[in-house]
VOBA-1610 file (N, C-alpha, C; in pm, whole numbers, padded with zeros to 5 digits, always signed):
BEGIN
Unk+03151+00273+01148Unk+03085+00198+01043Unk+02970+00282+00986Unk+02948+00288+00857Unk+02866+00348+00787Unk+02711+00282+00794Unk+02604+00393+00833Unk+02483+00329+00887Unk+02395+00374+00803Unk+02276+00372+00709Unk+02139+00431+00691Unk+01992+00397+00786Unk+01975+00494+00825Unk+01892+00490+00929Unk+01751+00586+00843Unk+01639+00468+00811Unk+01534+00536+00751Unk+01421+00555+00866Unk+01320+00677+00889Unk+01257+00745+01010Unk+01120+00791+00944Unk+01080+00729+00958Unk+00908+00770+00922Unk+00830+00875+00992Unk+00793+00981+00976Unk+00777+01071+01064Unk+00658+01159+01006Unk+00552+01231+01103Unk+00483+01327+01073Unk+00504+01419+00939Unk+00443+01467+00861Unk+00497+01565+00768Unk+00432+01678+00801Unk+00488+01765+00874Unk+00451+01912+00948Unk+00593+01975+00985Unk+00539+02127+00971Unk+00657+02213+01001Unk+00735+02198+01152Unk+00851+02185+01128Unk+00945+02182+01188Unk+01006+02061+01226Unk+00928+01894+01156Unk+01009+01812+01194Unk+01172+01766+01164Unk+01159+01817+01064Unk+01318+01783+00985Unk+01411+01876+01090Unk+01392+02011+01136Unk+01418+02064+01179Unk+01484+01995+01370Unk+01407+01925+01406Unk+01409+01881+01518Unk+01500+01767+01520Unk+01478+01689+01425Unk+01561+01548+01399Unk+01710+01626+01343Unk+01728+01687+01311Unk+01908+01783+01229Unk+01919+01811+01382Unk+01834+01904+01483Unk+01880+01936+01573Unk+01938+01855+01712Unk+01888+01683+01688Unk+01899+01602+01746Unk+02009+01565+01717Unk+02046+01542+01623Unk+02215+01538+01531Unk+02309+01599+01639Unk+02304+01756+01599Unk+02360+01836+01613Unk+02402+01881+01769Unk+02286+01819+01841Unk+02320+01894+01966Unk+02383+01762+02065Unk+02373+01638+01982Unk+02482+01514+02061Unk+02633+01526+02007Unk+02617+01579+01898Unk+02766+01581+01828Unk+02766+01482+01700Unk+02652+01419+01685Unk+02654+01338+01565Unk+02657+01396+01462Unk+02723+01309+01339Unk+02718+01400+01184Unk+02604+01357+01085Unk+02561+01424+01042Unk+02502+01383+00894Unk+02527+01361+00751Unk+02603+01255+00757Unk+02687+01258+00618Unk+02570+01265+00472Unk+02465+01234+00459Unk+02315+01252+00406Unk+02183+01253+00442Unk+02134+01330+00374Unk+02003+01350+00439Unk+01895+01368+00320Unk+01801+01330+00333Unk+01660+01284+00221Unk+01591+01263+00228Unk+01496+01375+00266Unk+01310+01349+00286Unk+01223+01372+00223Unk+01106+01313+00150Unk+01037+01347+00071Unk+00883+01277+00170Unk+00775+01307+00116Unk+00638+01275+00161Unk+00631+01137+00092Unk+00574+01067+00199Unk+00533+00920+00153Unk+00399+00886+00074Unk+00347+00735+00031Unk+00221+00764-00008Unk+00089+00770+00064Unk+00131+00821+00192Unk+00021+00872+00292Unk+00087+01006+00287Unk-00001+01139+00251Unk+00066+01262+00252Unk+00103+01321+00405Unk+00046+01269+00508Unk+00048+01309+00619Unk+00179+01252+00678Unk+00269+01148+00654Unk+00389+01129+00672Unk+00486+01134+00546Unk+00619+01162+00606Unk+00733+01173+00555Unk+00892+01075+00573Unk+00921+01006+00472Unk+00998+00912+00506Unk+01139+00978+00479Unk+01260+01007+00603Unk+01343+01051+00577Unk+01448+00963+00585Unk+01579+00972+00464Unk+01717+00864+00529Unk+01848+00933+00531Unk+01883+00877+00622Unk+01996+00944+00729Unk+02141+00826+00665Unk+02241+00936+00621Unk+02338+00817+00627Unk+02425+00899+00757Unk+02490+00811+00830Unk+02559+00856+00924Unk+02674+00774+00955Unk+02772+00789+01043Unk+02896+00710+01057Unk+02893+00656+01246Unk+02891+00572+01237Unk+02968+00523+01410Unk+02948+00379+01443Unk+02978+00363+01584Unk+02941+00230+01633Unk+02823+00175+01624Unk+02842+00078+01667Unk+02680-00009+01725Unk+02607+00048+01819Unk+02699+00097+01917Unk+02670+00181+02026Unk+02621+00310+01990Unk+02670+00384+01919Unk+02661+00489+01905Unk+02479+00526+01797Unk+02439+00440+01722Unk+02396+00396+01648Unk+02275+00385+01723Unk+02252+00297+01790Unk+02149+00247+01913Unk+02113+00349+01985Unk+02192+00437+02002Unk+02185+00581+02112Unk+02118+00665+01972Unk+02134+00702+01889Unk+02079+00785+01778Unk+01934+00718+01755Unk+01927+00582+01771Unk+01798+00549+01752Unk+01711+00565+01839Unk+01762+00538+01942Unk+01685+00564+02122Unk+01598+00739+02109Unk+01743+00803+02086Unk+01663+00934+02072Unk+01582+00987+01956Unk+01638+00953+01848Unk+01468+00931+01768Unk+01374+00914+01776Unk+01374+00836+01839Unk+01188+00719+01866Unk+01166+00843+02009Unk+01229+00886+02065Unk+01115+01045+02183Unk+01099+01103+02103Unk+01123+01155+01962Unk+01114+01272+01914Unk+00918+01205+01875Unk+00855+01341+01940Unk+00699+01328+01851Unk+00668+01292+01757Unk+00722+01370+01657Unk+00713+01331+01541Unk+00729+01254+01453Unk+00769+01127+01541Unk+00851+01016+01503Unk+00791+00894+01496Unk+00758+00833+01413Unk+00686+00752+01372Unk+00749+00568+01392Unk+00834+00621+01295Unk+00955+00468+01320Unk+01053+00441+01301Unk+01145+00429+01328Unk+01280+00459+01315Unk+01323+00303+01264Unk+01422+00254+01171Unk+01469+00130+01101Unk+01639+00143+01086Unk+01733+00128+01130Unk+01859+00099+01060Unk+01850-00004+00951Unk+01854+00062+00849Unk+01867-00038+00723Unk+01974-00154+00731Unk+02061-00121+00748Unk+02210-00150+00794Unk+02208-00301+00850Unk+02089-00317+00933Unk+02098-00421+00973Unk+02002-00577+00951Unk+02001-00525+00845Unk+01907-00620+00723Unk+01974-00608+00598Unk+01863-00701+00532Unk+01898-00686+00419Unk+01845-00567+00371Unk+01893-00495+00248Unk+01860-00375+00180Unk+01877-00358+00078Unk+01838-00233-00002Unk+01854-00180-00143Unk+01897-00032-00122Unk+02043-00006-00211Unk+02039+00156-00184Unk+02099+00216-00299Unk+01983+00306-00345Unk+02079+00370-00489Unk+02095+00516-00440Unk+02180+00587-00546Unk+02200+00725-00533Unk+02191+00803-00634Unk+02192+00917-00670Unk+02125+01042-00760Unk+02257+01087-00811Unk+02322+01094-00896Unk+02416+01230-00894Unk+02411+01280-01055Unk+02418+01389-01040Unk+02448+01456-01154Unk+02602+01524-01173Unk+02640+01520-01272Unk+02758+01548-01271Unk+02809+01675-01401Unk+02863+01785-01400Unk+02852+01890-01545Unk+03036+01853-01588Unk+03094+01827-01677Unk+03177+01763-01711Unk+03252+01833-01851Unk+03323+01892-01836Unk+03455+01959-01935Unk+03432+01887-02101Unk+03375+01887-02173Unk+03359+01809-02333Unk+03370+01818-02383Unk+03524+01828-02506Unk+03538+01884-02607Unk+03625+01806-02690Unk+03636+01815-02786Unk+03726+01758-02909Unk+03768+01632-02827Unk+03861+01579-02894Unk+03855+01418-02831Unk+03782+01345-02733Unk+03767+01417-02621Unk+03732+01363-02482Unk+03611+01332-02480Unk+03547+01408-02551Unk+03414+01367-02572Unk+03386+01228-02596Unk+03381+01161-02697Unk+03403+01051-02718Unk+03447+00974-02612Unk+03534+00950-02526Unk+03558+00901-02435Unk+03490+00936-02286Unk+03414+01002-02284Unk+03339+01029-02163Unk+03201+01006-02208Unk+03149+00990-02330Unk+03053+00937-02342Unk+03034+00764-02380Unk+03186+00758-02415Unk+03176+00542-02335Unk+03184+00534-02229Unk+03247+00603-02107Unk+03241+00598-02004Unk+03155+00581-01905Unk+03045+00703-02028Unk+02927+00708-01914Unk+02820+00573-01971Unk+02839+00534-02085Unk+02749+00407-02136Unk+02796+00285-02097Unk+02943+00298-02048Unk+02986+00127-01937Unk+02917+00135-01816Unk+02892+00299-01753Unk+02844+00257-01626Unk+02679+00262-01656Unk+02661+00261-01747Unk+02522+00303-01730Unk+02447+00463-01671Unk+02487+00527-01755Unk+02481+00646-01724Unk+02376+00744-01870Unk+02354+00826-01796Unk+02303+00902-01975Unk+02320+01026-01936Unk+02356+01081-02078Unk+02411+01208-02076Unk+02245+01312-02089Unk+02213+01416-02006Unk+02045+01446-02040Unk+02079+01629-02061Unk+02238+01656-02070Unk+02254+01787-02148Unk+02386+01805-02252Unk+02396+01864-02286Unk+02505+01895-02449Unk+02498+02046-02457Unk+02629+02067-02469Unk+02690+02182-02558Unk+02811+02171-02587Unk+02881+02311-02693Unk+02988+02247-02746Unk+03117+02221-02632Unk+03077+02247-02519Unk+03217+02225-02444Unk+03187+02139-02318Unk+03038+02107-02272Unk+03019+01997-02171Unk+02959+01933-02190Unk+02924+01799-02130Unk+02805+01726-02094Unk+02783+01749-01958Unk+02623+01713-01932Unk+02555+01690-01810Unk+02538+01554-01797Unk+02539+01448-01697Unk+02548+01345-01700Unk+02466+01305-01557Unk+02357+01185-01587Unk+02318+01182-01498Unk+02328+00996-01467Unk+02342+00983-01333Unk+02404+00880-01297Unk+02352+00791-01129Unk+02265+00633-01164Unk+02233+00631-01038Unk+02277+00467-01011Unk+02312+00447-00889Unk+02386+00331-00805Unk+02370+00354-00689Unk+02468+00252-00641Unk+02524+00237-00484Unk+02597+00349-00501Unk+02689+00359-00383Unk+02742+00483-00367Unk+02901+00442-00423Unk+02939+00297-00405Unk+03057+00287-00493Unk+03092+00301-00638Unk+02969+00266-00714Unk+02911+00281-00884Unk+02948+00410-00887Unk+02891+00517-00781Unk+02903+00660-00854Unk+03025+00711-00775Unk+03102+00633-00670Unk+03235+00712-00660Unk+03348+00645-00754Unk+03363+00535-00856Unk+03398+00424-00940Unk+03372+00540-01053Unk+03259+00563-01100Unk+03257+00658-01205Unk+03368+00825-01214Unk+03366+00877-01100Unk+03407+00998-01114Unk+03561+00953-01098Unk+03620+00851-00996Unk+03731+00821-00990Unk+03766+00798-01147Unk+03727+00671-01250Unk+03725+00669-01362Unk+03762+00866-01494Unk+03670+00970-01432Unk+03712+01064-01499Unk+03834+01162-01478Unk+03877+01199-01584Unk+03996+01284-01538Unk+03932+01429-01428Unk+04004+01452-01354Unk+03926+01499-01216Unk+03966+01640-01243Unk+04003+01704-01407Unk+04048+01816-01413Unk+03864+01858-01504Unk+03809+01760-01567Unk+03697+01795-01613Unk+03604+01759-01578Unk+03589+01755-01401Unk+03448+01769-01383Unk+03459+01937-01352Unk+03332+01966-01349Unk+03296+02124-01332Unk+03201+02146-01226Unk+03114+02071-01203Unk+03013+02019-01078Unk+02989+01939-01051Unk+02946+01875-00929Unk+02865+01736-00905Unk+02777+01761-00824Unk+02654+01704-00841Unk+02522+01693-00706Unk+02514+01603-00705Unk+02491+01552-00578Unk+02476+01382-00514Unk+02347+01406-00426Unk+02271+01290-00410Unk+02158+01297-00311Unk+02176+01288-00216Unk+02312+01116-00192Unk+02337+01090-00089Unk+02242+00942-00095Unk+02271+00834-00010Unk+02183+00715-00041Unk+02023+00706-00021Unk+01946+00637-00088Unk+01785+00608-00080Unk+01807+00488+00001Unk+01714+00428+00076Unk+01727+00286+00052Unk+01559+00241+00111Unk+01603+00122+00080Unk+01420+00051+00104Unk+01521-00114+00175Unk+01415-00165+00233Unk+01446-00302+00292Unk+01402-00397+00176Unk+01494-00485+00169Unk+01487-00633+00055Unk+01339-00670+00089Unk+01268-00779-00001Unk+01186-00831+00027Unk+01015-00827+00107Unk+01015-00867+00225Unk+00889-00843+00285Unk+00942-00713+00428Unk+01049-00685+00415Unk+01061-00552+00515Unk+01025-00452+00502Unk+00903-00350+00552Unk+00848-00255+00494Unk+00853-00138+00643Unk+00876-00044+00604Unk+00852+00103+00716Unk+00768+00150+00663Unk+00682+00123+00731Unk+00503+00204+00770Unk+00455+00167+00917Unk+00344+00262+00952Unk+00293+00246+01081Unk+00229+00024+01077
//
């Protein structure tokens, strides 16, 4: 089962480093990863999407919370939540198609933020089904790149990660 696990943590060298290596040395995967500094500069809120059990899940959290640097560990997953995603996408654009990839990108709510005569750049944010719904939607011979962030998320309502 697909998990986001958000980790509040020190912002100093080598924590990201330690938490990937915690991953890595149980055998767990990191299907995304996304840390930026919070609005206390001295911590950093990172989110983890990852795949497994309940079990497995609980054990990734266990060992989180020893890591020092570790502030607080939350499975989003098991609340309510909010989760959008980033992607940019560079996209094949020319004579006809154009036109049709730029309704495409205005059903999903999308905006195009580059042009020339043979692509668009397209930038595009949702859940993670919105932006796999979108590219499924394009002919898969004209995309040319994609960057994804991978999911954000924050807890619904009065759920907040801070000390």
């Amino acid at each position: 089962m697909r998990h986001i696990i958000a980790v509040l943590l020190e912002n100093e060298p080598g924590a990201l480093s330690r938490v990937v290596g915690l991953f890595s040395a149980r055998g767990y995967n990191i299907e995304s990863l996304t840390v930026a500094p919070t609005e206390d500069p001295s911590l950093s809120r990172m989110t983890i999407q990852t795949v497994g059990s309940d079990e497995t899940i609980e054990q990734i959290t266990k060992h989180l919370n020893r890591l020092i640097e570790v502030v607080k560990v939350v499975d989003l997953t098991d609340g309510a939540y909010t989760e959008r995603e980033l992607m940019i996408v560079k996209v094949r654009a020319s004579g006809k198609e154009r036109e049709e990839i730029k309704r495409t990108t205005d059903i999903f709510r999308g905006r195009i933020i580059d042009v020339t005569d043979k692509s668009y750049t397209i930038e595009l944010t949702g859940d993670q089904a919105k932006i796999d719904a979108f590219l499924n939607a394009l002919d898969r011979s004209a995309i040319l790149e994609t960057v994804r962030t991978g999911p954000n998320g924050i807890g619904r309502g009065e759920r907040i990660l801070r000390l």
